[in-house]
DRENPA-3360 file (N, C-alpha, C; in nm, 2 decimals, always signed):
BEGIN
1 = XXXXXXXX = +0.08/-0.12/+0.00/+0.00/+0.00/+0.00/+0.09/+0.12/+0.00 ~ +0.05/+0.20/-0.11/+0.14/+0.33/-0.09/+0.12/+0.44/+0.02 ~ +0.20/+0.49/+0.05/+0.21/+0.63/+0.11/+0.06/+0.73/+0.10 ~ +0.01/+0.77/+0.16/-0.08/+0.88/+0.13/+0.03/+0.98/+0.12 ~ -0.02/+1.10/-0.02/+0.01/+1.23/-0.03/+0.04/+1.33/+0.07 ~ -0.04/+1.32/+0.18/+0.00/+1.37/+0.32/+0.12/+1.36/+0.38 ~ +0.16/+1.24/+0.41/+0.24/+1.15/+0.45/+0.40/+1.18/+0.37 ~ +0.38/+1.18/+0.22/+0.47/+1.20/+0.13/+0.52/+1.34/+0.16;
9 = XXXXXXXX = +0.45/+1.42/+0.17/+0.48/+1.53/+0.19/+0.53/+1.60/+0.33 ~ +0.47/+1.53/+0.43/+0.56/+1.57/+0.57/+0.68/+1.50/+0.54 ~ +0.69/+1.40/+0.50/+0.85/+1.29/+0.51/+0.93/+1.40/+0.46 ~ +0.92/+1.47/+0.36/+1.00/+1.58/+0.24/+1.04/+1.71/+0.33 ~ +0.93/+1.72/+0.40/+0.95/+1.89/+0.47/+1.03/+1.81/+0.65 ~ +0.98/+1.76/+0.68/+1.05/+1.73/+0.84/+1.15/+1.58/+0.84 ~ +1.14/+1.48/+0.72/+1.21/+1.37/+0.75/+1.33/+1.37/+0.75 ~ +1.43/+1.28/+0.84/+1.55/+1.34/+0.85/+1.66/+1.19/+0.81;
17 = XXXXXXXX = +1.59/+1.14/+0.70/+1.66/+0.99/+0.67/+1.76/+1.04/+0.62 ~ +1.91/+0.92/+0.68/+2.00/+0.92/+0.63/+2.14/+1.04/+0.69 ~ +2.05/+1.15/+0.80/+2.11/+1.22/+0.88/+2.19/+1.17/+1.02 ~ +2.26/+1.22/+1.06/+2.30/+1.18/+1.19/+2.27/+1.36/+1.29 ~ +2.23/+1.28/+1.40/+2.25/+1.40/+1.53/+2.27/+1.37/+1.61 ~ +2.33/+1.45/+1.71/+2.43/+1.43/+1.80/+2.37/+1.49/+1.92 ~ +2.32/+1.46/+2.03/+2.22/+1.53/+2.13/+2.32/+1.55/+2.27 ~ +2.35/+1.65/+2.32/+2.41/+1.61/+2.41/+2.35/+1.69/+2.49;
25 = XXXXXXXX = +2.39/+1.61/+2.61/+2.28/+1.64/+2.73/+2.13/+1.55/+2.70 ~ +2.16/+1.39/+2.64/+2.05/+1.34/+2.59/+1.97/+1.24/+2.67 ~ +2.08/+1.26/+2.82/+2.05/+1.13/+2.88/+1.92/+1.19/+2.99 ~ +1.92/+1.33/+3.00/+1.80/+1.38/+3.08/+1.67/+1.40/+3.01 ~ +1.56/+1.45/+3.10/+1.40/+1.44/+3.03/+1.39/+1.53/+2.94 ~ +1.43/+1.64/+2.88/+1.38/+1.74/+2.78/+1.53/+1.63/+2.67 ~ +1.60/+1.61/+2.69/+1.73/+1.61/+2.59/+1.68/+1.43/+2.55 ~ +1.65/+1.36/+2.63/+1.56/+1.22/+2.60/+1.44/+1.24/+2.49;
33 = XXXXXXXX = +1.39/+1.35/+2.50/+1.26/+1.37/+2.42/+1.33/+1.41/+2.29 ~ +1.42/+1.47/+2.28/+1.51/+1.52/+2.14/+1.53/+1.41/+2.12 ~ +1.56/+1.32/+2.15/+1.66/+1.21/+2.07/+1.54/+1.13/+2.05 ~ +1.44/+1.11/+2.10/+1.33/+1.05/+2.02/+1.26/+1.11/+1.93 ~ +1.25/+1.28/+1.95/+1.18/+1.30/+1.83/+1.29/+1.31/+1.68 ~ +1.43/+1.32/+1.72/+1.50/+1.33/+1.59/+1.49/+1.17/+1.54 ~ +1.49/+1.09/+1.64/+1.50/+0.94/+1.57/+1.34/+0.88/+1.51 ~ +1.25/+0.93/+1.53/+1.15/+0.91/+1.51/+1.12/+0.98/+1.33;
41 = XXXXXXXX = +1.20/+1.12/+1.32/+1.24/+1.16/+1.20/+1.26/+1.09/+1.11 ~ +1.36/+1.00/+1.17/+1.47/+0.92/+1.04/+1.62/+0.92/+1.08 ~ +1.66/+1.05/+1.18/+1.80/+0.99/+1.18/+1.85/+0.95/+1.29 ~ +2.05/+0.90/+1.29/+2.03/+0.84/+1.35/+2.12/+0.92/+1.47 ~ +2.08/+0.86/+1.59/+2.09/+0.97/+1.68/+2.20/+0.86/+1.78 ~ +2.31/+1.02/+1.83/+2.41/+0.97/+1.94/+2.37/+1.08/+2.06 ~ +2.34/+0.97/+2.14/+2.30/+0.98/+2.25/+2.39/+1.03/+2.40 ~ +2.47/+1.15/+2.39/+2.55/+1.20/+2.49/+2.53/+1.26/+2.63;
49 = XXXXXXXX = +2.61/+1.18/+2.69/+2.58/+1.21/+2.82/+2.71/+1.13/+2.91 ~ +2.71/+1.17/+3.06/+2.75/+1.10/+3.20/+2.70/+1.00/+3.24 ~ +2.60/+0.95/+3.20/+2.54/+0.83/+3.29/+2.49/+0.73/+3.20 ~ +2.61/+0.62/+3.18/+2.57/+0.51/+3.10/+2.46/+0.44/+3.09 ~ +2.42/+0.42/+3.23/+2.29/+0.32/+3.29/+2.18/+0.41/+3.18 ~ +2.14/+0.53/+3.18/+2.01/+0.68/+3.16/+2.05/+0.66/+2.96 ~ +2.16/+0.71/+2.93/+2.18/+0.66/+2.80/+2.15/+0.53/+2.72 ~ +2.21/+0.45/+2.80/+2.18/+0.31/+2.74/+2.03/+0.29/+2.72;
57 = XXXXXXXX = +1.93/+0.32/+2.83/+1.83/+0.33/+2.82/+1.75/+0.39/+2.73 ~ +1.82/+0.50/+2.69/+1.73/+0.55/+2.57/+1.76/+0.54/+2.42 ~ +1.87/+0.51/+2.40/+1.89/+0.41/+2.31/+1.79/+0.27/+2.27 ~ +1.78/+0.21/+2.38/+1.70/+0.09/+2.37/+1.56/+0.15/+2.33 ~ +1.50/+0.25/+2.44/+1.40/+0.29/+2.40/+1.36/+0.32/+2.25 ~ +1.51/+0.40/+2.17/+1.48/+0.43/+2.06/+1.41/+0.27/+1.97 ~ +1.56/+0.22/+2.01/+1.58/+0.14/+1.91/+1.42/+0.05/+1.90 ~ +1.37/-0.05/+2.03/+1.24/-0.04/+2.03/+1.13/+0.00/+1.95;
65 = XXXXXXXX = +1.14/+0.13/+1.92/+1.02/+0.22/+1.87/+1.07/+0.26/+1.71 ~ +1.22/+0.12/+1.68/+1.22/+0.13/+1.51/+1.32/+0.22/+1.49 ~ +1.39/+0.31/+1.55/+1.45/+0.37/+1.54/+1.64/+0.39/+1.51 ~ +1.73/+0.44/+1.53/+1.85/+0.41/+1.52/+1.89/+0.51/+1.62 ~ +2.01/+0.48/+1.71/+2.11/+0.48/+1.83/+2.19/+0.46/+1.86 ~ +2.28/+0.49/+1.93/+2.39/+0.44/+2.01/+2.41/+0.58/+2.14 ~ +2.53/+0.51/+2.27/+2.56/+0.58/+2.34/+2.64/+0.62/+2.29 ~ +2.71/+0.73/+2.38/+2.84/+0.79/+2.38/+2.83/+0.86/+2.45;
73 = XXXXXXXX = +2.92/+0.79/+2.56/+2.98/+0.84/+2.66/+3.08/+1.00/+2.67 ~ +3.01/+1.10/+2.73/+3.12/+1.18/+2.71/+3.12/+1.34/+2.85 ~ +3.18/+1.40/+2.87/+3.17/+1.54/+2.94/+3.19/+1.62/+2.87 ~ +3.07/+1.71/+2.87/+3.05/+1.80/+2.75/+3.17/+1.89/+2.82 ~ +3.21/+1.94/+2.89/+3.29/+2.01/+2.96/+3.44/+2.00/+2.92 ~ +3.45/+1.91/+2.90/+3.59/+1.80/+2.87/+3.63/+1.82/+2.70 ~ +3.71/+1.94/+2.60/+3.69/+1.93/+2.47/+3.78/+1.85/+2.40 ~ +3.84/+1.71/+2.50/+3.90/+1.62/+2.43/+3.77/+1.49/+2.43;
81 = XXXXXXXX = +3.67/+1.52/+2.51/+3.54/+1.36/+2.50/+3.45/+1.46/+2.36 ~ +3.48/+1.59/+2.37/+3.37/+1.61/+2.22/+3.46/+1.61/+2.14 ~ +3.61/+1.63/+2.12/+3.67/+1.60/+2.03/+3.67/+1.45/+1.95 ~ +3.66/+1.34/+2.03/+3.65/+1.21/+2.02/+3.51/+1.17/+2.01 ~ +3.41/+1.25/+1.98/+3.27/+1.21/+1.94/+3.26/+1.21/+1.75 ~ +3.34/+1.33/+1.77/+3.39/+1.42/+1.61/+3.47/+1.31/+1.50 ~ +3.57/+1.26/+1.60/+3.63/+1.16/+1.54/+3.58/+1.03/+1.54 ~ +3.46/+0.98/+1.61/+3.41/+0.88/+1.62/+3.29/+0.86/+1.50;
89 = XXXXXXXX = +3.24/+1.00/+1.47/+3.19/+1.00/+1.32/+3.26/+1.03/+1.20 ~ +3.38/+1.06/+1.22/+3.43/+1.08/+1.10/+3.49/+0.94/+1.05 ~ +3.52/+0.89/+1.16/+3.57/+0.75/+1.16/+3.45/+0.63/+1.08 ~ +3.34/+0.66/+1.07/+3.21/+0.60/+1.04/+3.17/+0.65/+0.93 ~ +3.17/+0.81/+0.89/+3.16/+0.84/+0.75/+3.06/+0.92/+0.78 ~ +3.05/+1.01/+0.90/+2.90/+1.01/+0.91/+2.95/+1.18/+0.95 ~ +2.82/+1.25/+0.90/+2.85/+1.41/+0.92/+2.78/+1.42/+1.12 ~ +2.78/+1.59/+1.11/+2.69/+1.59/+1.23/+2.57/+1.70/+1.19;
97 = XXXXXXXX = +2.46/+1.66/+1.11/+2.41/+1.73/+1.05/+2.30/+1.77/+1.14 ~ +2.27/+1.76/+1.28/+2.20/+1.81/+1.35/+2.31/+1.83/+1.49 ~ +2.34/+1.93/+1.57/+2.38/+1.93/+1.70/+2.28/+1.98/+1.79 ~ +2.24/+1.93/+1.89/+2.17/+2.00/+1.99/+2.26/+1.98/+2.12 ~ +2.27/+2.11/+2.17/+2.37/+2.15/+2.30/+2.24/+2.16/+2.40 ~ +2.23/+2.08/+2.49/+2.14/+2.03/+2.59/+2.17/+2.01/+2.76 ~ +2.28/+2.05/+2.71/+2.38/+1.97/+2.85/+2.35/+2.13/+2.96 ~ +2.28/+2.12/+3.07/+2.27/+2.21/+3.16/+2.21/+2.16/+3.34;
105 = XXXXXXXX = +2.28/+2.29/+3.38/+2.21/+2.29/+3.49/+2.16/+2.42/+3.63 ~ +2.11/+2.39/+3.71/+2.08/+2.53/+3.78/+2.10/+2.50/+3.94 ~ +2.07/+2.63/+3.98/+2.08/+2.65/+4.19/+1.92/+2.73/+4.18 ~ +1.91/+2.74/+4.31/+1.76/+2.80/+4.37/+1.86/+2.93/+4.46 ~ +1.98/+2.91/+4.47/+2.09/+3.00/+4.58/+2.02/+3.12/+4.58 ~ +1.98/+3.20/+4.71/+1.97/+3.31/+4.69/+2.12/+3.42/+4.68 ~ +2.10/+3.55/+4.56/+2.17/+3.58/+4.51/+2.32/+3.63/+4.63 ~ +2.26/+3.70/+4.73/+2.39/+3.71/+4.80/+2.45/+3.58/+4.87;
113 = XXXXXXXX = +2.41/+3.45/+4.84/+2.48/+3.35/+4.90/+2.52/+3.26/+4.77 ~ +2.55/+3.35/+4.65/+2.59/+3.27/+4.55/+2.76/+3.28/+4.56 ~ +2.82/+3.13/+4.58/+2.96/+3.17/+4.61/+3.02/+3.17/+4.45 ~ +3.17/+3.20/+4.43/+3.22/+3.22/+4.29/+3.24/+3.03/+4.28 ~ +3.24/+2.93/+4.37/+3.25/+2.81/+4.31/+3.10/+2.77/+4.24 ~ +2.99/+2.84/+4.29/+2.86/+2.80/+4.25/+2.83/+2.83/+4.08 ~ +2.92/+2.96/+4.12/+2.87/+3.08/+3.97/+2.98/+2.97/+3.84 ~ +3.09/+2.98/+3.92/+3.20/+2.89/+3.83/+3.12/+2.74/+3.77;
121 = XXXXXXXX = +3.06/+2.71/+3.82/+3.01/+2.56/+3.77/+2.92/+2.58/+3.70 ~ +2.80/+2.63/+3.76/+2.70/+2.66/+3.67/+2.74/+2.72/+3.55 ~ +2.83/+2.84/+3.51/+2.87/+2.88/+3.37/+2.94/+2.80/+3.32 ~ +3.00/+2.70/+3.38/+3.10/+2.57/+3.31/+2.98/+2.47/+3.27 ~ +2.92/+2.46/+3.29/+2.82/+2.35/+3.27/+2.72/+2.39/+3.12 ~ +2.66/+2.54/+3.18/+2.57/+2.58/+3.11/+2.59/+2.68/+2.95 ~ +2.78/+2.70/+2.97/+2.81/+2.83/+2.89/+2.95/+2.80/+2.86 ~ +3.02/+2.76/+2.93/+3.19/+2.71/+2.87/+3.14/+2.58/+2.76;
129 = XXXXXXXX = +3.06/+2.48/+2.80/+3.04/+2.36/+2.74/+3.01/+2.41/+2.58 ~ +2.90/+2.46/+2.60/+2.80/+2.51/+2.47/+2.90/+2.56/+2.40 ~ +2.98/+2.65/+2.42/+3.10/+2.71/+2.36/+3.18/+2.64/+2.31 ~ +3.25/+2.54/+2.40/+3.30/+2.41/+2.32/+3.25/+2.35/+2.23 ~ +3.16/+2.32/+2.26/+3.11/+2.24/+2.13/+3.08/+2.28/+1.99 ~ +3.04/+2.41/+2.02/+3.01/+2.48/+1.87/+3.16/+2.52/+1.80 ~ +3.27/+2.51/+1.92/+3.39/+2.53/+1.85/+3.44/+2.43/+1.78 ~ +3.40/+2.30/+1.84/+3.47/+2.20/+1.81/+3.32/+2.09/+1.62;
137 = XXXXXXXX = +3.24/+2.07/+1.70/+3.17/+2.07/+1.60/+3.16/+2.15/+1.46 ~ +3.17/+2.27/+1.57/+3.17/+2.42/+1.44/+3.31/+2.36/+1.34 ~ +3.38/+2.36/+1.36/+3.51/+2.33/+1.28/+3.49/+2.22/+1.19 ~ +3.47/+2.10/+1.23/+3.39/+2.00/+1.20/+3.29/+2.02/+1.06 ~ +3.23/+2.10/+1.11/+3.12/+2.10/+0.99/+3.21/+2.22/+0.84 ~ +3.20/+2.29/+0.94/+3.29/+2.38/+0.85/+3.45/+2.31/+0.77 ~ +3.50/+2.21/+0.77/+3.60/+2.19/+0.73/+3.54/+2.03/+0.63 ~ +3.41/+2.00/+0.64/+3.33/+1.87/+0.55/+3.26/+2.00/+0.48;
145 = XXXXXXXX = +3.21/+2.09/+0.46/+3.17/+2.16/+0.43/+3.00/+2.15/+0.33 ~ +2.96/+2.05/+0.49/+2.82/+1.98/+0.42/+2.69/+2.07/+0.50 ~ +2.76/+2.15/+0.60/+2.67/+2.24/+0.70/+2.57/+2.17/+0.79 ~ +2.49/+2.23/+0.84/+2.44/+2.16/+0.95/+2.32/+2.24/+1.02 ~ +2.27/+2.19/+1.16/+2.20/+2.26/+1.19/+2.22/+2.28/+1.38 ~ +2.24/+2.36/+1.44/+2.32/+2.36/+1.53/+2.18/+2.43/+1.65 ~ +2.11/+2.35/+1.74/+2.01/+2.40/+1.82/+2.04/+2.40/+1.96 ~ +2.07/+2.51/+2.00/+2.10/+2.54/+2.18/+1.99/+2.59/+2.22;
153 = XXXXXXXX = +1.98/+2.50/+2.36/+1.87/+2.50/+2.45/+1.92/+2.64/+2.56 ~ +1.82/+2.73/+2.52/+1.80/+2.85/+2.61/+1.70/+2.85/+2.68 ~ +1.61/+2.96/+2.69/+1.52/+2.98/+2.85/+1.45/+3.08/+2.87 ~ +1.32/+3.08/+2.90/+1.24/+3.19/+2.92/+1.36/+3.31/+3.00 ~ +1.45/+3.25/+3.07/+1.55/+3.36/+3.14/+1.60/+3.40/+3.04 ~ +1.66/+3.38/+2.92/+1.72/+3.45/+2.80/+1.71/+3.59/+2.77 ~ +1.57/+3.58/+2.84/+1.51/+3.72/+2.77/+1.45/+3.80/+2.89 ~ +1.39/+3.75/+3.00/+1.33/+3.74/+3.10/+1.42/+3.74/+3.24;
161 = XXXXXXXX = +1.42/+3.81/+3.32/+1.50/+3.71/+3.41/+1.43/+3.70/+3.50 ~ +1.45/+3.55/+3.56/+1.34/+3.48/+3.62/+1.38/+3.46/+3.76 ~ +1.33/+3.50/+3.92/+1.37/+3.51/+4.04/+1.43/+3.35/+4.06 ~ +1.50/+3.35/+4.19/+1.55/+3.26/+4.22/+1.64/+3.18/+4.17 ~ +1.65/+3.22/+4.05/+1.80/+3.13/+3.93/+1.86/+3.25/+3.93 ~ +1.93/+3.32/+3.98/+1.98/+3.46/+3.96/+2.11/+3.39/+3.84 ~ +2.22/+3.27/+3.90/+2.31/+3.24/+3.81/+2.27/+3.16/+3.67 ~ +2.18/+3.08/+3.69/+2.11/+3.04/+3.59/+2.05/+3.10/+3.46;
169 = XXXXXXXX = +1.99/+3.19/+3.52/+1.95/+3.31/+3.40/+2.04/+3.42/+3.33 ~ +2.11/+3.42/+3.39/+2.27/+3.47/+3.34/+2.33/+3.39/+3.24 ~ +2.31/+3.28/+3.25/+2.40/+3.19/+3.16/+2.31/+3.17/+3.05 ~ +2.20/+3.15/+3.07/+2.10/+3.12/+2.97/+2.10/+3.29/+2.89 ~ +2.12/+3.40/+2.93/+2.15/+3.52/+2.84/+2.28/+3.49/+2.77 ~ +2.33/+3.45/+2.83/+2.48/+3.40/+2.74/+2.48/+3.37/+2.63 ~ +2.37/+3.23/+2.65/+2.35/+3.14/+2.57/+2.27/+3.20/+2.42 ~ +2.18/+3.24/+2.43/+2.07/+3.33/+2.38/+2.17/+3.43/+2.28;
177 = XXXXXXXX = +2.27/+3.50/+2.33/+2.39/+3.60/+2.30/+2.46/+3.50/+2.16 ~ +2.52/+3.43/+2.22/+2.58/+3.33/+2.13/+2.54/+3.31/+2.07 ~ +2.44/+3.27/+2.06/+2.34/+3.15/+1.97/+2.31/+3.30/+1.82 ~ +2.32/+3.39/+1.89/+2.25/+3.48/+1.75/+2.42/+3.52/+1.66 ~ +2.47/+3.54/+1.75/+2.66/+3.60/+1.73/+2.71/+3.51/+1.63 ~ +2.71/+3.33/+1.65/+2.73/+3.25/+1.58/+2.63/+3.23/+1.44 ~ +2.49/+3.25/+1.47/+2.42/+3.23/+1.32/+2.44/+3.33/+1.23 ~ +2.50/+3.39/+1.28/+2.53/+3.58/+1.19/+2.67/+3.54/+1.12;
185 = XXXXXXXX = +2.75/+3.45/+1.18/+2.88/+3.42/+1.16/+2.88/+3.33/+1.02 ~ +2.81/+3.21/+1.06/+2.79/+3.09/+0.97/+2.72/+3.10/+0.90 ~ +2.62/+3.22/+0.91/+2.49/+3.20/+0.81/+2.55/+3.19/+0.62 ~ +2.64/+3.24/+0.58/+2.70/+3.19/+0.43/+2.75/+3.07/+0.41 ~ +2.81/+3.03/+0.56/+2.87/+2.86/+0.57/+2.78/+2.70/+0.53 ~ +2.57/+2.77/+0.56/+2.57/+2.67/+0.57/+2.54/+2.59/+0.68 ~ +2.57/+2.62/+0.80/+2.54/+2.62/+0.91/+2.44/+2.73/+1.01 ~ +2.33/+2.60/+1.01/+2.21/+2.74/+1.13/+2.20/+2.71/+1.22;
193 = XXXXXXXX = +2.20/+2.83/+1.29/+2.24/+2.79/+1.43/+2.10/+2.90/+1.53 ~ +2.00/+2.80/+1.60/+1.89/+2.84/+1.64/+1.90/+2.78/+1.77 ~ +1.80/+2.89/+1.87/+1.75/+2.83/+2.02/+1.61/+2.81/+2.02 ~ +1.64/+2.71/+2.10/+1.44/+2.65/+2.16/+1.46/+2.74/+2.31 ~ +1.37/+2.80/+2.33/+1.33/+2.84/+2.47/+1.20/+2.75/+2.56 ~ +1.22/+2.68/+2.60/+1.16/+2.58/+2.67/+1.04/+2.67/+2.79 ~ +0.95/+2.72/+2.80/+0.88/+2.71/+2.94/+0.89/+2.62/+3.04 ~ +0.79/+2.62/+3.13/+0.78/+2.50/+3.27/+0.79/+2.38/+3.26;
201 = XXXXXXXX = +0.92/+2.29/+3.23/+0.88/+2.19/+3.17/+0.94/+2.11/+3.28 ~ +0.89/+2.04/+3.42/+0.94/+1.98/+3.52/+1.06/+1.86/+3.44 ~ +1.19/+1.88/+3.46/+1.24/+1.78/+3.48/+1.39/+1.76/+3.58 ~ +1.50/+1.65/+3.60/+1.50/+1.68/+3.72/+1.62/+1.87/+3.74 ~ +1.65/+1.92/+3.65/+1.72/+2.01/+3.69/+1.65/+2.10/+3.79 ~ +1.53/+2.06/+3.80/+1.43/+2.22/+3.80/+1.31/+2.15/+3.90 ~ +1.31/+2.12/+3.93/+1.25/+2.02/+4.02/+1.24/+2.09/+4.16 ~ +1.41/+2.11/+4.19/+1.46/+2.14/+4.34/+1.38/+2.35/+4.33;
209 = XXXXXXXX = +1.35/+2.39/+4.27/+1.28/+2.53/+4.24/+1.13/+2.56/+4.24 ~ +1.10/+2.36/+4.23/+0.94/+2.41/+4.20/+0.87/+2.38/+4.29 ~ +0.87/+2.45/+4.39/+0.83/+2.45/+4.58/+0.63/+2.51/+4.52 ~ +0.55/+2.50/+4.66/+0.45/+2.47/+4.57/+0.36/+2.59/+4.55 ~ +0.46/+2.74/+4.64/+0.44/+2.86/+4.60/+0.49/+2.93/+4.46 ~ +0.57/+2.85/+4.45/+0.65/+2.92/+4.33/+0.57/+2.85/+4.16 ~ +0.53/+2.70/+4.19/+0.45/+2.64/+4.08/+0.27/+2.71/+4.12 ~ +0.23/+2.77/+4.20/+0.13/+2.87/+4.20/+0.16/+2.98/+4.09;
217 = XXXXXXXX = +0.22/+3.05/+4.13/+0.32/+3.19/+4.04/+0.32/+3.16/+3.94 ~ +0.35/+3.00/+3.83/+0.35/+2.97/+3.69/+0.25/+2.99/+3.68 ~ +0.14/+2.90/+3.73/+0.07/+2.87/+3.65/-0.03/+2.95/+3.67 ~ -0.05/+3.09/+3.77/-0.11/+3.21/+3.72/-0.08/+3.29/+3.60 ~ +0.07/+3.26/+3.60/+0.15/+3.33/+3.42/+0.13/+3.25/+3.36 ~ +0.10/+3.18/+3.33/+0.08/+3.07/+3.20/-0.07/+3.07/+3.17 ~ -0.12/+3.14/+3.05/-0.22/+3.10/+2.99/-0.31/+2.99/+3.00 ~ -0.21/+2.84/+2.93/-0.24/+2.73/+2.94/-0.31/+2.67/+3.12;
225 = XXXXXXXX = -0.24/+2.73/+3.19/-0.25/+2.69/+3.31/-0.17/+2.56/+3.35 ~ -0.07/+2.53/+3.27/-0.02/+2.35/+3.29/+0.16/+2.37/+3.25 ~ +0.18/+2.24/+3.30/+0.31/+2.28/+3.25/+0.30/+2.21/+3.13 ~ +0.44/+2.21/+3.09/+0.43/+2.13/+2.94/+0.48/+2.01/+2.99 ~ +0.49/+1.93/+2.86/+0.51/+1.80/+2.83/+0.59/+1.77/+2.76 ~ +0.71/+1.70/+2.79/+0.87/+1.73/+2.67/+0.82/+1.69/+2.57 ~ +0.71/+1.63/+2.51/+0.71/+1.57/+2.38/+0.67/+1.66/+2.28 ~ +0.65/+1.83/+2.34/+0.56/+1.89/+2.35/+0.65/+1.98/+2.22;
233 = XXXXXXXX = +0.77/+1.99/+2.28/+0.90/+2.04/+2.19/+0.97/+1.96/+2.06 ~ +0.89/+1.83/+2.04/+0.93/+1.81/+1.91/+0.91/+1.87/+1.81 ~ +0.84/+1.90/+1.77/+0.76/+2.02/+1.64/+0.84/+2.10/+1.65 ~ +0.91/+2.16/+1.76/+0.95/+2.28/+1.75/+1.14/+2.28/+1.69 ~ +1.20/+2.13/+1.77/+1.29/+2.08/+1.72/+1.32/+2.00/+1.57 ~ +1.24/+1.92/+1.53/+1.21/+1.88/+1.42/+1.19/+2.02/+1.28 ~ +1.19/+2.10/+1.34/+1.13/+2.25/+1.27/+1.27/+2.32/+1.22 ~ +1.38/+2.31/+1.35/+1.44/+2.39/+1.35/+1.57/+2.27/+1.27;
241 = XXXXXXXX = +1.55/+2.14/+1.31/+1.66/+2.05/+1.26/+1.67/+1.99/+1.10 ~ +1.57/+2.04/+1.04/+1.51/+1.96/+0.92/+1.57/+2.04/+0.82 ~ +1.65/+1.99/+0.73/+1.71/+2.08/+0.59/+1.65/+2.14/+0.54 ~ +1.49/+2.08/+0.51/+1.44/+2.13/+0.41/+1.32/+2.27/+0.49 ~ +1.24/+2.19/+0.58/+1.14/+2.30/+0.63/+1.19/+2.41/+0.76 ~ +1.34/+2.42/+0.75/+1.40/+2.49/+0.83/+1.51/+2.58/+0.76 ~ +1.52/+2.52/+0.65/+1.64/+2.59/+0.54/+1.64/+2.72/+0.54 ~ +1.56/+2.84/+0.59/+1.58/+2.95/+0.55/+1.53/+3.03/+0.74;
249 = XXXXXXXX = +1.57/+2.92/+0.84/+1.54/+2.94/+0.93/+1.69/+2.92/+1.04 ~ +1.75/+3.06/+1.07/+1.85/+3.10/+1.13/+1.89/+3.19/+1.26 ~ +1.94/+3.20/+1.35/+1.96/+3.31/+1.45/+1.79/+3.33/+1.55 ~ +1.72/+3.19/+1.55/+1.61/+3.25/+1.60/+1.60/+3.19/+1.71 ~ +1.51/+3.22/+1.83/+1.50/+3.17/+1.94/+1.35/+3.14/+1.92 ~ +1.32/+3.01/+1.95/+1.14/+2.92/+1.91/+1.14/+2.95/+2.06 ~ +1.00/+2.96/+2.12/+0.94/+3.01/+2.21/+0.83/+2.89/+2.24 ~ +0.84/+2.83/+2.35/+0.75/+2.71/+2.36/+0.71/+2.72/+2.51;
257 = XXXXXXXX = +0.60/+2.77/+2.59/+0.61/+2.78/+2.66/+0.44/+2.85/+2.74 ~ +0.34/+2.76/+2.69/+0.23/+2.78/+2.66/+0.16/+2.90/+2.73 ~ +0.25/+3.04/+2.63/+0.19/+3.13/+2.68/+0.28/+3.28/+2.79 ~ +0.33/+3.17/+2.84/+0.40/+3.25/+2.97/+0.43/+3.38/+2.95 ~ +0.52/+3.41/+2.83/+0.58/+3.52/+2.79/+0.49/+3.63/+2.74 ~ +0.38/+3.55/+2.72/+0.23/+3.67/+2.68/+0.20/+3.78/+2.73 ~ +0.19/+3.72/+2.91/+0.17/+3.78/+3.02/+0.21/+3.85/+3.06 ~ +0.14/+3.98/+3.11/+0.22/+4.08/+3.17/+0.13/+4.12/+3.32;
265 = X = +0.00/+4.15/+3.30/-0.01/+4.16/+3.49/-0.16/+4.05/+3.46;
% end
C-alpha cells in the first residue's frame, strides 16, 4: 500500500533519513525527548551524556520504537570527549548534520549566598560547554563543508530574568547572546544555528525550584494553566533540525512555553 500524499509530503518537509544528530545532554528528560523525536524523523541519533545506565536506556527505548542509536559516553565540559565524538563520526563516514547543546544545569541559591565556586560551575556546565562544542563541531562541519544545523537550548530567562536562578539566567543570556553572534557568523557557511526556549517543563534540573508557592506563580503566568510535556518540543525541534522545512530558518529563538511570555499583569 502506498504512502498517502499527506504522509509524502511531511516525510519531504521534516524527515530526517540518512542524517546523523548528535544530542548532548541526551541522557536527561527534555534532551531524552530530542533524541526520540529526531530518531522518530529518520536519523540516526548519538545519544550523549554522563550516565551510562540513563543513556543506554534511551537508546534501547529508541531502538524499540524502530528507530537508530547508540551511546556515547562523554563530558560536554571535557573538549577532548567532544573531540573524540567528532572523530568517532568521521571514523564511520558520518556528518553531524543536526547538533543539539542540551547539557545544563541550575541553583535555587539566593543571590547574596551565591559563592564564585557556584557561579563557576553553573557557567561551566551551562556556557563554557555550549562554547565548546560549537567550537569544536563548528570546525567539523565547517571543514566537510556539508553544513548543519546547530540548536542550543536557552530559556524563558534568555530574555526574562526569572527570580531565584539569579546564576542560571545569566548563563541562559549568554547562551541566547551566542546562539544569534554565531548564526550571523555561519549563516554563508551553511550552518544554522537556532535556540528552543523551553517554558515550565518539570524535569530533574528544575524540580529542586518548584516548591509549591512558586509552581502557583506559573501557573497564574501561564495561559495554558499547565506545565508542558517534553514531547511537546518536538515540532518545534524537528522544525528547527530539518534541511528542508527549516532551510531559510537562522539566529532565532522558538518560544515554547504555553503562553508565559504573553503575560504581563
Amino acid at each position: 500500500m502506498s504512502q498517502p500524499a499527506s504522509a509524502k509530503y511531511l516525510q519531504s518537509l521534516f524527515g530526517l533519513d540518512g542524517l546523523t544528530a548528535v544530542v548532548i545532554g541526551g541522557t536527561g528528560t527534555l534532551g531524552g525527548a530530542f533524541c526520540d523525536a529526531l530518531a522518530g524523523a529518520g536519523a540516526h541519533v548519538l545519544v550523549v551524556g554522563r550516565d551510562e545506565v540513563d543513556g543506554n536506556a534511551r537508546v534501547g527505548t529508541i531502538k524499540n520504537a524502530g528507530g537508530s542509536a547508540e551511546f556515547f559516553r562523554a563530558d560536554s565540559t571535557n573538549r577532548a570527549d567532544l573531540e573524540a565524538i567528532v572523530a568517532h563520526l568521521d571514523k564511520h563516514g558520518r556528518n553531524c548534520d543536526v547538533l543539539i547543546n542540551g547539557a545544563g544545569t541550575n541553583s535555587p541559591t539566593p543571590f547574596l549566598e551565591i559563592t564564585d565556586e557556584e557561579w563557576d560551575r553553573i557557567f561551566n556546565i551551562n556556557v563554557r560547554a555550549l562554547r565548546l562544542a560549537c567550537q569544536v563541531f563548528g570546525k567539523f562541519l565547517l571543514d566537510k563543508g556539508r553544513g548543519g544545523s546547530i540548536i542550543n537550548i536557552a530559556s524563558l530567562s534568555s530574555v526574562i530574568p526569572l527570580s531565584r536562578v539569579f546564576t542560571y539566567s545569566a548563563t541562559k543570556a549568554a547562551v541566547l547572546n551566542l546562539t544569534l553572534n554565531l548564526a550571523r557568523e555561519w549563516a554563508t557557511k551553511g550552518i544554522r544555528v537556532n535556540a528552543l526556549s523551553p517554558g515550565f517543563f518539570p524535569a530533574e534540573q528544575n524540580r529542586k525550584v518548584l516548591t509549591p508557592d512558586r509552581v502557583e506563580n506559573i501557573m497564574r503566568h501561564t495561559p495554558m494553566n499547565r506545565f508542558g510535556n517534553p514531547e511537546e518540543l518536538a515540532g518545534a525541534i524537528l522544525l528547527m533540525a530539518s534541511p528542508k522545512a527549516g532551510s531559510f530558518l537562522t539566529g532565532e529563538n522558538i518560544v515554547v512555553d504555553g503562553g508565559f511570555l504573553s503575560m504581563t499583569i
